[in-house]
C-alpha positions in Angstrom: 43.6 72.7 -25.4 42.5 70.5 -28.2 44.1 70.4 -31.7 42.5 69.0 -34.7 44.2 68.7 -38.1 41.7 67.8 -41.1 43.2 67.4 -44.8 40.7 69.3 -47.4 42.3 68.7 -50.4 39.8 71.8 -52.0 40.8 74.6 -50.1 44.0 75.9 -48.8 45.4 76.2 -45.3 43.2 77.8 -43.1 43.1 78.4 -39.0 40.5 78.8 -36.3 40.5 79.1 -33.3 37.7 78.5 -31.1 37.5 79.5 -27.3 35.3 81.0 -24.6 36.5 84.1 -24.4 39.7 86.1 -25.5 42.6 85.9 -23.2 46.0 86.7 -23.9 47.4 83.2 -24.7 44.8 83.4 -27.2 46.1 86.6 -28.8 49.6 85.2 -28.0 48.8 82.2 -30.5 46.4 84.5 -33.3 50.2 86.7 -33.5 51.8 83.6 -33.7 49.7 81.7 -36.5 49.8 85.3 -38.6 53.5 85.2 -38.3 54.3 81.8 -38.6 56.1 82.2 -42.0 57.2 85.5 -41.8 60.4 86.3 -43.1 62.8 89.1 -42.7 65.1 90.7 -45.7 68.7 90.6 -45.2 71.7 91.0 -47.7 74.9 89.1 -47.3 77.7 89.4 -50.2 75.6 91.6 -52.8 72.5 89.3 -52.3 69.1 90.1 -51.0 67.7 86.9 -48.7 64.2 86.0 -47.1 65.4 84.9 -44.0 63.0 82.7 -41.5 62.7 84.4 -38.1 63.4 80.6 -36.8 66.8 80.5 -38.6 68.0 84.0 -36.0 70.1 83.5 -33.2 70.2 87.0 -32.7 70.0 90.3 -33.8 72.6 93.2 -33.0 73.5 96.6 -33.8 76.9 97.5 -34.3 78.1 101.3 -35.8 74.5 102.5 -36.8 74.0 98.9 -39.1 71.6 95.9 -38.0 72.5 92.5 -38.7 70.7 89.0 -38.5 72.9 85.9 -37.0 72.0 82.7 -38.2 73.7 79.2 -37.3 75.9 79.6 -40.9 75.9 83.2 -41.6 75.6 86.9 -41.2 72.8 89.3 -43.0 72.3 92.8 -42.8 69.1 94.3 -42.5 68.0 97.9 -43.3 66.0 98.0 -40.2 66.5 99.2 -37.2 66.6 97.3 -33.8 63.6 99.0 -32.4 61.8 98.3 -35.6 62.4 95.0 -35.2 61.4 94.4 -31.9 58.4 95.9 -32.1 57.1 93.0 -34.8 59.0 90.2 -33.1 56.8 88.2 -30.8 57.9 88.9 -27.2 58.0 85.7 -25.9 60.3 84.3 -28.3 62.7 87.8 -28.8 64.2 89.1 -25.7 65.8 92.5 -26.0 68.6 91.7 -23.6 70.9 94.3 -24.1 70.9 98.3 -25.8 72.2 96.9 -28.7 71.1 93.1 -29.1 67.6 91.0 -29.7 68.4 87.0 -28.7 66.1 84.1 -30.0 65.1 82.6 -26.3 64.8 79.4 -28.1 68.6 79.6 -29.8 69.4 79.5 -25.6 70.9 76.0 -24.5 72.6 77.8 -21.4 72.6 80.8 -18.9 75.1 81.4 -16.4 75.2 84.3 -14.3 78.6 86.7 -13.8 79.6 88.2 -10.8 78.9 91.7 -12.6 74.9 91.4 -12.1 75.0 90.1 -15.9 74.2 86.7 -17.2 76.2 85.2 -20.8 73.7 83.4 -22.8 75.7 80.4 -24.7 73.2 79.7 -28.3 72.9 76.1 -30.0 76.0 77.8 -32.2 78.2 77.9 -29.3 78.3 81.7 -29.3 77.5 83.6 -26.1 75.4 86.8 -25.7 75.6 89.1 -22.6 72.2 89.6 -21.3 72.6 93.0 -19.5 71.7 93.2 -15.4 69.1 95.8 -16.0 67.2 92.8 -17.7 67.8 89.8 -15.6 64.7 90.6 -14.2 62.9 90.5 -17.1 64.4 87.9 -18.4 63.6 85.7 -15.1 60.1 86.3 -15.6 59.9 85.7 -19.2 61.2 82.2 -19.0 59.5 81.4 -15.1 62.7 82.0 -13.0 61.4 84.7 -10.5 
């Protein structure tokens, strides 16, 4: 793949991509140019926040509420879990259990249990349990299988 960067001080920020024919990497990396700044609204202590979907560990749902871990706080969201999921890019948001979304790149280590299920440890030093039912999935997803 080849990457070229020109500055044109005239216009703004603009992307094209050029290719033989549409694949799915190439639709893979449109979704991810379009969402490249998006943000997602949180509230923590009375105050709404734009918070960059790089900045979340995870998501989880706990007692009908949604809220969005970073590395120095926690936000809750008025959406729901499935909601989010469905706008998250897939390769970079694993639904790993009923009731949690992890960042796959917040993951500095897996190790399996004896139960089937597999405790993610994040770059905060806080673990996630990624249920058995999606080990598989999760193998795949990051070229284990």
């Amino acid at each position: 793949m080849q990457v070229t960067i020109r500055q044109d001080l005239e216009s703004g920020t603009a992307v094209e991509i050029h290719c033989r024919e549409i694949t799915s990497e190439t639709e893979r990396l449109e979704r991810y140019i379009r969402r490249f700044d998006e943000r997602i609204m949180g509230s923590a202590g009375g105050q709404a926040h734009n918070i960059a979907l790089e900045q979340i560990l995870y998501i989880e749902a706990v007692d009908k509420k949604t809220f969005l871990y970073t590395p120095n706080n926690v936000y809750e969201t008025d959406k729901k879990l499935y909601e989010l999921e469905a706008v998250l890019d897939e390769k970079t948001f694993f639904r790993c259990s009923k009731s949690v979304i992890v960042n796959l790149n917040k993951i500095t280590r897996l190790k399996p249990e004896v139960t089937r299920n597999i405790l993610a440890t994040l770059t905060n030093g806080e673990v996630v349990v990624i249920s058995r039912r999606n080990v598989k999935q999760l193998k795949a997803l990051i070229g284990l299988d």
